[in-house]
N, C-alpha and C positions, 0 to 999 in steps of 0.2 A: 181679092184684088179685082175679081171681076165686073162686081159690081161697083166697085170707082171707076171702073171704064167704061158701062153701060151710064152711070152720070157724067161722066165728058164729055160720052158723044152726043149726050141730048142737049147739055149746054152749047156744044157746038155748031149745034143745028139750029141755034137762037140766037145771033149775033144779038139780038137787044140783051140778052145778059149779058154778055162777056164783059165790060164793063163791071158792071156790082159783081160778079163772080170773080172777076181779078181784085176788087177792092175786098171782100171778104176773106179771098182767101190771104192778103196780106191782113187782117186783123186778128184773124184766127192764127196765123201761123208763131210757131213756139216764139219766145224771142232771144235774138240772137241765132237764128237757125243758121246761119250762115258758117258759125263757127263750129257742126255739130253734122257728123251723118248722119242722115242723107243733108245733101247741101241743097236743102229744098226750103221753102217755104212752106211747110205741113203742121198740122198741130199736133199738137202732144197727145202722143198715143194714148194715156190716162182717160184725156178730154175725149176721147173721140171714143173710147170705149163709155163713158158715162153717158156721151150723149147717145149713143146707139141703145144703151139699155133703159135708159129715159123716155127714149123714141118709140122701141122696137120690144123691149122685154129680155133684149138677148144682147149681151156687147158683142157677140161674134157675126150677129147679124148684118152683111151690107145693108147700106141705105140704098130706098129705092129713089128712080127717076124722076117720078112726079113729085116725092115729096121736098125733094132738094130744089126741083124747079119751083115749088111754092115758096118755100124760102127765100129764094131769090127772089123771085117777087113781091112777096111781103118786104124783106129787104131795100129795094128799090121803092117801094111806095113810101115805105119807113120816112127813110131820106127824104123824099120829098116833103113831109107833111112837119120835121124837124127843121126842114128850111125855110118853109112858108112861114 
């Protein structure tokens, strides 16, 4: 868990994400989360362990800072270049 808290805080020290990181994490999030604990908007535990072993070599691995703020930035640019 801690290392999801070391990526909030650094998202939160970047208002320019907050935007694409509230829109991703509605895209990722399970669906129907609403009807399911936790009543969060989170992805499915599965997803999130494949992608950390995809990532990282390890599902049990937190994701780091930088590489979640690249993401969002890739993210963000993404968008843009699908709207142009």
């Amino acid at each position: 868990m801690r290392g999801w808290a070391r990526v909030a805080m650094a998202v939160a020290l970047r208002p320019a994400l907050w935007g694409i990181a509230a829109r991703q994490t509605w895209v990722l999030a399970r669906p129907g989360w609403w009807r399911r604990r936790p009543f969060l908007p989170v992805p499915d535990a599965a997803y999130l362990r494949f992608r950390m072993q995809t990532a990282y070599g390890d599902p049990a691995r937190p994701p780091e800072p930088p590489d979640v703020l690249a993401y969002l930035h890739w993210c963000r640019e993404y968008g843009g270049l699908v709207r142009a």
